[in-house]
BABA-980135 format. One record per residue: residue number from 1; residue in three letters; x, z, y of N, C-alpha, C in turn. Coordinates in Angstrom, 1 decimal, padded with zeros to 4 digits, always signed. Layout:
<rs>
{r NUM, ALA, {X, Z, Y}, {X, Z, Y}, {X, Z, Y}};
...
</rs>
This chain:
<rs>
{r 1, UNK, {+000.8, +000.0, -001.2}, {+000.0, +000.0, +000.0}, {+000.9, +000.0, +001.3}};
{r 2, UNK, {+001.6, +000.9, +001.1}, {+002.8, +001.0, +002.3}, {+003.5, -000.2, +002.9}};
{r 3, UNK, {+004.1, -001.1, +001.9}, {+004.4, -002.5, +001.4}, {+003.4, -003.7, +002.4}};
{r 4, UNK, {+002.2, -003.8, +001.9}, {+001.1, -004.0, +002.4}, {+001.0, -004.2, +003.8}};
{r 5, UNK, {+000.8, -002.7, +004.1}, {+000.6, -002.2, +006.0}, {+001.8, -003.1, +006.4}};
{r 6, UNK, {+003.1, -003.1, +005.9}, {+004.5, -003.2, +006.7}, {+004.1, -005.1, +006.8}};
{r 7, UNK, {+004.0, -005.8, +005.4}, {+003.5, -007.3, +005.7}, {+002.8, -007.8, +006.8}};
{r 8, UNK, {+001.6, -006.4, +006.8}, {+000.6, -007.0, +007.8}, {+000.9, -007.3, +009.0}};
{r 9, UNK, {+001.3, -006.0, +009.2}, {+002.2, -005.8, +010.6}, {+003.5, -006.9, +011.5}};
{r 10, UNK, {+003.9, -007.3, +010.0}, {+005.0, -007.8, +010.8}, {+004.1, -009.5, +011.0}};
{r 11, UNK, {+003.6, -009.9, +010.0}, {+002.3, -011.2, +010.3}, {+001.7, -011.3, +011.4}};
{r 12, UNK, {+001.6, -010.2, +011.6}, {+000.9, -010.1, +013.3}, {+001.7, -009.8, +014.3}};
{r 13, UNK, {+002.4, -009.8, +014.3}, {+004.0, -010.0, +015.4}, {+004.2, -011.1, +015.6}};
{r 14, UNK, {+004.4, -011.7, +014.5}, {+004.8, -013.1, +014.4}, {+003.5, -014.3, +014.6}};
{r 15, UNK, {+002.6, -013.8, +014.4}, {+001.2, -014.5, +014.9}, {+001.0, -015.3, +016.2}};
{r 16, UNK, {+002.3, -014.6, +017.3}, {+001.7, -015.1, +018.3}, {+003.4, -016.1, +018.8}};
{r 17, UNK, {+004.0, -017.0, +017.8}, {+004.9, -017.3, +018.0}, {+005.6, -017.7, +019.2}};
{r 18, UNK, {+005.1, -018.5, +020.1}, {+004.9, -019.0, +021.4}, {+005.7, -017.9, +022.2}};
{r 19, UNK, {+006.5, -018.2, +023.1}, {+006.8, -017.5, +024.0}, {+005.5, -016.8, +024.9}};
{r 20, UNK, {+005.6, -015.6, +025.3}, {+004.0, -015.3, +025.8}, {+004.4, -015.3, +027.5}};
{r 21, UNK, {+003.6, -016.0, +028.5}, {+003.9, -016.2, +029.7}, {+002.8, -015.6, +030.4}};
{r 22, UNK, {+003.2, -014.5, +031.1}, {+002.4, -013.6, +031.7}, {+001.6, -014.6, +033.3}};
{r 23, UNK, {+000.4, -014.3, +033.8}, {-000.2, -015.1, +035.0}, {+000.8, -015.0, +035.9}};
{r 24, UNK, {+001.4, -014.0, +036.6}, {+002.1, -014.3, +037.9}, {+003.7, -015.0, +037.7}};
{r 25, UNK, {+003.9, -015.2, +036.3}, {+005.0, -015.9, +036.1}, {+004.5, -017.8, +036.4}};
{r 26, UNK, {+003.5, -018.0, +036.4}, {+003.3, -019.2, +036.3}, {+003.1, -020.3, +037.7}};
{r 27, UNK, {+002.9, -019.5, +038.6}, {+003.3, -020.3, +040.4}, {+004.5, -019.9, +040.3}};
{r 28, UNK, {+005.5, -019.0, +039.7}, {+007.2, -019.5, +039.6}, {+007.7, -020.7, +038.6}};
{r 29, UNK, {+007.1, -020.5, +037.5}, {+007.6, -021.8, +037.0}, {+007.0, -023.4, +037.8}};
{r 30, UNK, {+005.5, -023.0, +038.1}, {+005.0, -024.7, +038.8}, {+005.8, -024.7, +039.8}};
{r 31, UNK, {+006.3, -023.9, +041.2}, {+007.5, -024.0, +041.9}, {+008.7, -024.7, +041.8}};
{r 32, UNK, {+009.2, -024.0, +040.5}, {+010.8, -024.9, +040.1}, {+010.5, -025.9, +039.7}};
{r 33, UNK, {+009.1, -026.7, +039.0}, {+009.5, -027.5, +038.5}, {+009.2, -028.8, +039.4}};
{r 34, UNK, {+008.4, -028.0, +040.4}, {+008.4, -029.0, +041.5}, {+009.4, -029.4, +042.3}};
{r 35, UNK, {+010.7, -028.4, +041.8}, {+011.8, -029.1, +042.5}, {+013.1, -029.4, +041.6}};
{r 36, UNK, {+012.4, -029.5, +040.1}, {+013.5, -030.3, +039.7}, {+012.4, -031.0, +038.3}};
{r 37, UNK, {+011.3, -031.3, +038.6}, {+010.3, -032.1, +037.5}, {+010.3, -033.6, +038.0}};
{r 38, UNK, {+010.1, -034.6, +036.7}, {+010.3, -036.1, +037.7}, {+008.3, -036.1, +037.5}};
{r 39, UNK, {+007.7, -035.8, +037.4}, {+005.8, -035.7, +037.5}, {+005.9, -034.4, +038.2}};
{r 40, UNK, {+005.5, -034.2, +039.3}, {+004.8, -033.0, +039.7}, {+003.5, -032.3, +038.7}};
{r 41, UNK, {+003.5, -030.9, +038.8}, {+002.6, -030.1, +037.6}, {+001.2, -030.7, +037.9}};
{r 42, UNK, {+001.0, -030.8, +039.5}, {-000.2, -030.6, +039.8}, {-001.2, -032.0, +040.1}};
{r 43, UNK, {-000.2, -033.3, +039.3}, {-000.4, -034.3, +038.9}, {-000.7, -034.9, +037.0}};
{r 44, UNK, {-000.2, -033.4, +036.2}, {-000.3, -034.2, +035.4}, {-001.8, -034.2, +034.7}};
{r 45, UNK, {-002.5, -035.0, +033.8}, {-003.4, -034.7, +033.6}, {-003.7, -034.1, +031.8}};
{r 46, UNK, {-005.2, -033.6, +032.1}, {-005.1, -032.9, +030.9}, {-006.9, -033.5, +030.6}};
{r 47, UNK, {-006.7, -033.7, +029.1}, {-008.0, -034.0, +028.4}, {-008.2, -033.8, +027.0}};
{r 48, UNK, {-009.2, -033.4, +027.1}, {-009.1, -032.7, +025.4}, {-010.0, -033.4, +024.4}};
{r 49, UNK, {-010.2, -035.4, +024.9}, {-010.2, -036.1, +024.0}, {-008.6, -036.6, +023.7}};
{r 50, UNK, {-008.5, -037.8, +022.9}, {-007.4, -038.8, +022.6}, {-007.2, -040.0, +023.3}};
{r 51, UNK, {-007.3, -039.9, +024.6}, {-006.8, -040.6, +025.4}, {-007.0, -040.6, +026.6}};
{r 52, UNK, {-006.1, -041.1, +027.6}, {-005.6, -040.8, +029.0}, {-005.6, -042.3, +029.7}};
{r 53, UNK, {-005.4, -043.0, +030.4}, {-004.8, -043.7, +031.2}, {-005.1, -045.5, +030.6}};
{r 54, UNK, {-006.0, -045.3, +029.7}, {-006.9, -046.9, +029.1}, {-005.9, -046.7, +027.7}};
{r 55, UNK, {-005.5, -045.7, +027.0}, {-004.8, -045.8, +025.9}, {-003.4, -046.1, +026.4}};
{r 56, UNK, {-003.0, -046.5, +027.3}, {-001.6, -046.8, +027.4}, {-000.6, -045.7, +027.8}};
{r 57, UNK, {-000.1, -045.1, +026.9}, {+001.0, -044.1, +026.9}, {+001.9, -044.2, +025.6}};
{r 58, UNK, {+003.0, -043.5, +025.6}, {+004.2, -043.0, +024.3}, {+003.6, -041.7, +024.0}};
{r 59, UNK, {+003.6, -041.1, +023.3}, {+003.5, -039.9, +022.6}, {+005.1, -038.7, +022.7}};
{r 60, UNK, {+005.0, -037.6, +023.8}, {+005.9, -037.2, +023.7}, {+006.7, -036.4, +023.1}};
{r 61, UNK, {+005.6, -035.6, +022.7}, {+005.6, -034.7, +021.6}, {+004.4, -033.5, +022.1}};
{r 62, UNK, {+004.3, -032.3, +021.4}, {+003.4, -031.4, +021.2}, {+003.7, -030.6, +022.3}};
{r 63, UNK, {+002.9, -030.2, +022.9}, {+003.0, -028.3, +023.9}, {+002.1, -027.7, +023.0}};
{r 64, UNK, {+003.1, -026.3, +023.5}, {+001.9, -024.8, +023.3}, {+002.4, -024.1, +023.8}};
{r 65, UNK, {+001.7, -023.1, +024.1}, {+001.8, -022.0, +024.8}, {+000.8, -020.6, +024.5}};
{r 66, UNK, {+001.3, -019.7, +025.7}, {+000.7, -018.6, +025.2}, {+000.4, -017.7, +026.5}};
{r 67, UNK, {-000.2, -017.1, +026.7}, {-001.2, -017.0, +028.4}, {-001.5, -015.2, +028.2}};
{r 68, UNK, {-000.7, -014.2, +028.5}, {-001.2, -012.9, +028.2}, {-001.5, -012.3, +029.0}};
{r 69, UNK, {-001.9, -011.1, +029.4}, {-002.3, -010.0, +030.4}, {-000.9, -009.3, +030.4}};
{r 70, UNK, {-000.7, -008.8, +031.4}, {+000.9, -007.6, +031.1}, {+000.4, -006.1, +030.4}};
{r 71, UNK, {-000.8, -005.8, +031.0}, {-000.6, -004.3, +030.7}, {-002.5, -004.7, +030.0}};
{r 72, UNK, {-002.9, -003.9, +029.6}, {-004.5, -003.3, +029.3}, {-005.4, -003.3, +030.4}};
{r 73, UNK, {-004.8, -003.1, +031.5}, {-005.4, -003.0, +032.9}, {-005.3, -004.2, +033.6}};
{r 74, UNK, {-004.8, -005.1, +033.5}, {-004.8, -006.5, +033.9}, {-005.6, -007.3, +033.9}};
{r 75, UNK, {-006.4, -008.1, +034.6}, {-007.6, -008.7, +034.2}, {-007.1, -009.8, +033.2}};
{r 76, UNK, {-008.0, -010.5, +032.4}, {-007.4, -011.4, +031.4}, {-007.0, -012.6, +031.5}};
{r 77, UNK, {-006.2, -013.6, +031.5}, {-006.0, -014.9, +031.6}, {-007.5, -015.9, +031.7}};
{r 78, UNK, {-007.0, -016.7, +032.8}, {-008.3, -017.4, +033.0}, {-008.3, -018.7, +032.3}};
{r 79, UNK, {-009.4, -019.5, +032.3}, {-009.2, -021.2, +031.4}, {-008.2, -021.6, +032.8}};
{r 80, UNK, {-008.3, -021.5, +033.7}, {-007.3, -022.3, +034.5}, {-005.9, -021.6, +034.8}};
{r 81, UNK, {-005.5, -020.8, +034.6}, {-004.1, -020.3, +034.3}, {-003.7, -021.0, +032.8}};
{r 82, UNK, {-004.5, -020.7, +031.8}, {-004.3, -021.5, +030.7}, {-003.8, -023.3, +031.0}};
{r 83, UNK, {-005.0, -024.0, +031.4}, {-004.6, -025.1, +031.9}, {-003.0, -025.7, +032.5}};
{r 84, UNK, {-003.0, -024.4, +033.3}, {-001.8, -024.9, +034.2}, {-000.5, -024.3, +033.6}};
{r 85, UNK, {-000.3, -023.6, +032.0}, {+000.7, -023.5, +031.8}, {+000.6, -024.3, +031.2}};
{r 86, UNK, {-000.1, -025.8, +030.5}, {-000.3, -026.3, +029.2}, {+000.5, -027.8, +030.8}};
{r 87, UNK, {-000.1, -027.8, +030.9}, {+000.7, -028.6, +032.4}, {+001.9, -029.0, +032.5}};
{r 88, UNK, {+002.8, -027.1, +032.6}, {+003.8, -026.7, +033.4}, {+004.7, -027.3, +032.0}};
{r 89, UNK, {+004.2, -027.0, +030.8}, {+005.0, -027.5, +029.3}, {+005.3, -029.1, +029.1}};
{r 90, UNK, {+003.9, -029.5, +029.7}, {+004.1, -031.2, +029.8}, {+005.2, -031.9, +030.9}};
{r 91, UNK, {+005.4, -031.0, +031.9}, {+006.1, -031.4, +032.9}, {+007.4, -031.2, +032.6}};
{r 92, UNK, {+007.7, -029.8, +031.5}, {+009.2, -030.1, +031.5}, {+009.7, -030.6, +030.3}};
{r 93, UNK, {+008.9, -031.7, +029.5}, {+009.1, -032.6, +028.6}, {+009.1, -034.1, +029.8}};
{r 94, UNK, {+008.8, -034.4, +030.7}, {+008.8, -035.3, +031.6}, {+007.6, -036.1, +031.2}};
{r 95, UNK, {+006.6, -035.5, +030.8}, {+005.4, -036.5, +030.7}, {+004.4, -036.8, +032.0}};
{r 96, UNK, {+003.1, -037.4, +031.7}, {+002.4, -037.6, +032.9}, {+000.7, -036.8, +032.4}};
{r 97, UNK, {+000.8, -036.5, +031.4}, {-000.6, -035.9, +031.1}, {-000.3, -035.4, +029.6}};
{r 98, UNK, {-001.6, -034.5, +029.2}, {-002.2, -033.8, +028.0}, {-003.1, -034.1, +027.5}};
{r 99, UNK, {-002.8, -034.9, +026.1}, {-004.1, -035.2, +025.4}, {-004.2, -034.3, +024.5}};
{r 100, UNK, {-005.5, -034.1, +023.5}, {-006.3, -033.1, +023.0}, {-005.6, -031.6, +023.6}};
{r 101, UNK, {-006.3, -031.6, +024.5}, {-005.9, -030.6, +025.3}, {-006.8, -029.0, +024.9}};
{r 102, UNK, {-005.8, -028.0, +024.6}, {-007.2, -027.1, +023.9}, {-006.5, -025.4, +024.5}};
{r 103, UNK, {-007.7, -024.9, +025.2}, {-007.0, -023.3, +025.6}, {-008.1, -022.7, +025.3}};
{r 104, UNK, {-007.6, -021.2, +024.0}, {-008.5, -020.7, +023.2}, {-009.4, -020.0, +024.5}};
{r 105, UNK, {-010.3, -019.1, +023.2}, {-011.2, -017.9, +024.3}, {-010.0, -016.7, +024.2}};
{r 106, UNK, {-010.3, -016.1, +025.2}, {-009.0, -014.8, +024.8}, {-009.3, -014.0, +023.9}};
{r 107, UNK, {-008.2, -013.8, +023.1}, {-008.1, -013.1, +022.2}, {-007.1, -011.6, +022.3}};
{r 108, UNK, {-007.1, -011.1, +021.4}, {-006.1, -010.4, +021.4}, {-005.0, -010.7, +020.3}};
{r 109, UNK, {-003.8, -010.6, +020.8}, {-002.5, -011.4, +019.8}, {-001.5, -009.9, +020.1}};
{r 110, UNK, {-000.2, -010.3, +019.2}, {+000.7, -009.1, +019.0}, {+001.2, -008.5, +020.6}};
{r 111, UNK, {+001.3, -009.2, +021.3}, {+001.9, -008.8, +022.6}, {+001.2, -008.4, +024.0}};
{r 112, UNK, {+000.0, -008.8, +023.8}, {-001.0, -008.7, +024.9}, {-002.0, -008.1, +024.2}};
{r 113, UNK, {-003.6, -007.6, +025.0}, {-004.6, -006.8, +024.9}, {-005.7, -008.1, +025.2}};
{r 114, UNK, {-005.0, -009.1, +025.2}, {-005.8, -009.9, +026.2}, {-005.0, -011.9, +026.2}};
{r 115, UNK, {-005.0, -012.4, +025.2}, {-004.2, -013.9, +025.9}, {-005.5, -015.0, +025.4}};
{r 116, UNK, {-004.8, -016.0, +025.8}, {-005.3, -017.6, +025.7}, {-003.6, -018.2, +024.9}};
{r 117, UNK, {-004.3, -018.8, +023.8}, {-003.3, -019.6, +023.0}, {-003.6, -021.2, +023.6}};
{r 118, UNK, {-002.5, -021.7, +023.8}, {-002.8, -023.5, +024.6}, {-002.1, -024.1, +023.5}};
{r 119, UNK, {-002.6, -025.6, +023.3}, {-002.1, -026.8, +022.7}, {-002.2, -028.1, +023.0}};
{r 120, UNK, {-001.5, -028.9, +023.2}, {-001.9, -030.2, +023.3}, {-000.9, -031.1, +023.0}};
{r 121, UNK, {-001.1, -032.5, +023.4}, {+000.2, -033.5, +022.7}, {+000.2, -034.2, +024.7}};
{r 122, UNK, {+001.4, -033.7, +024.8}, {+001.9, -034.6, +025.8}, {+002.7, -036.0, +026.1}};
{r 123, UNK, {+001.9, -037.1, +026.8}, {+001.8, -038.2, +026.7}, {+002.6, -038.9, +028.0}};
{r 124, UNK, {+003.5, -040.2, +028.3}, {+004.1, -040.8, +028.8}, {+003.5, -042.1, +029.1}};
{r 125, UNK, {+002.9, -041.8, +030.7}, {+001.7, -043.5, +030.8}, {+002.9, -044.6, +031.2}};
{r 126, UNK, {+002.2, -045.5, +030.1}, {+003.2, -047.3, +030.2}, {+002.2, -048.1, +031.1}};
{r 127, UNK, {+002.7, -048.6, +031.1}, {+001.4, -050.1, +032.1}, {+001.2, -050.9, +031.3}};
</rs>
C-alpha cells in the first residue's frame, strides 16, 4: 500500500509535465519576445479547427503549456491568459498562428490549486 501512495504521488507530480507559467510572468515573456520574435505575439493567430490562412501553411511543430495560480489565494487563470501563453509558445518557434488550438477548464495539477493545460500545433503561413 505504502508502494502504492509513493507511485501515486510521484504520477501526479509528473502529470503536469509542461513548465508551469504563472499570469504575471506572461506580459514579461510577450515583452521580450516583441523585441526579439520575427511574428509579434499579438499577431499570431489561434483556432481550434485545422486550418488557418486558406490551408496554406508548413506545420511547425506542437506547443503546450501550462497556466497556474501562484498561491490558493490567486484568482485562477483565465481562457485568455491561456490563449496568450499558447501564442507566446508559437512565437518562439517563429510561426504565424495556432491550429487546433485547445485551453482546458482549470483544473487542479501538481503545482498549482488552480491551472489551464494549453495545446496546439503551430503553423508557418506560405502564399
Amino acid at each position: 500500500m505504502k508502494y502504492l501512495v509513493l507511485a501515486l504521488a510521484t504520477l501526479g507530480l509528473t502529470a503536469c509535465g509542461d513548465a508551469l507559467t504563472y499570469p504575471a510572468e506572461i506580459n514579461k515573456q510577450t515583452e521580450q519576445l516583441t523585441e526579439t520574435g520575427t511574428t509579434p505575439v499579438d499577431q499570431i493567430q489561434l483556432t481550434s479547427g485545422n486550418s488557418l490562412n486558406s490551408g496554406k501553411f508548413t506545420v511547425v511543430g506542437p506547443v503546450k503549456g501550462t497556466v497556474g495560480k501562484a498561491t490558493a489565494l490567486h484568482a485562477a487563470p483565465t481562457l485568455e491568459q491561456g490563449q496568450q501563453k499558447l501564442k507566446i509558445e508559437a512565437a518562439e518557434l517563429g510561426a504565424d498562428g495556432v491550429i487546433n488550438a485547445e485551453v482546458s477548464d482549470v483544473t487542479v495539477c501538481a503545482l498549482s490549486w488552480g491551472c489551464r493545460n494549453l495545446s496546439g500545433t503551430a503553423v508557418k503561413f506560405t502564399k
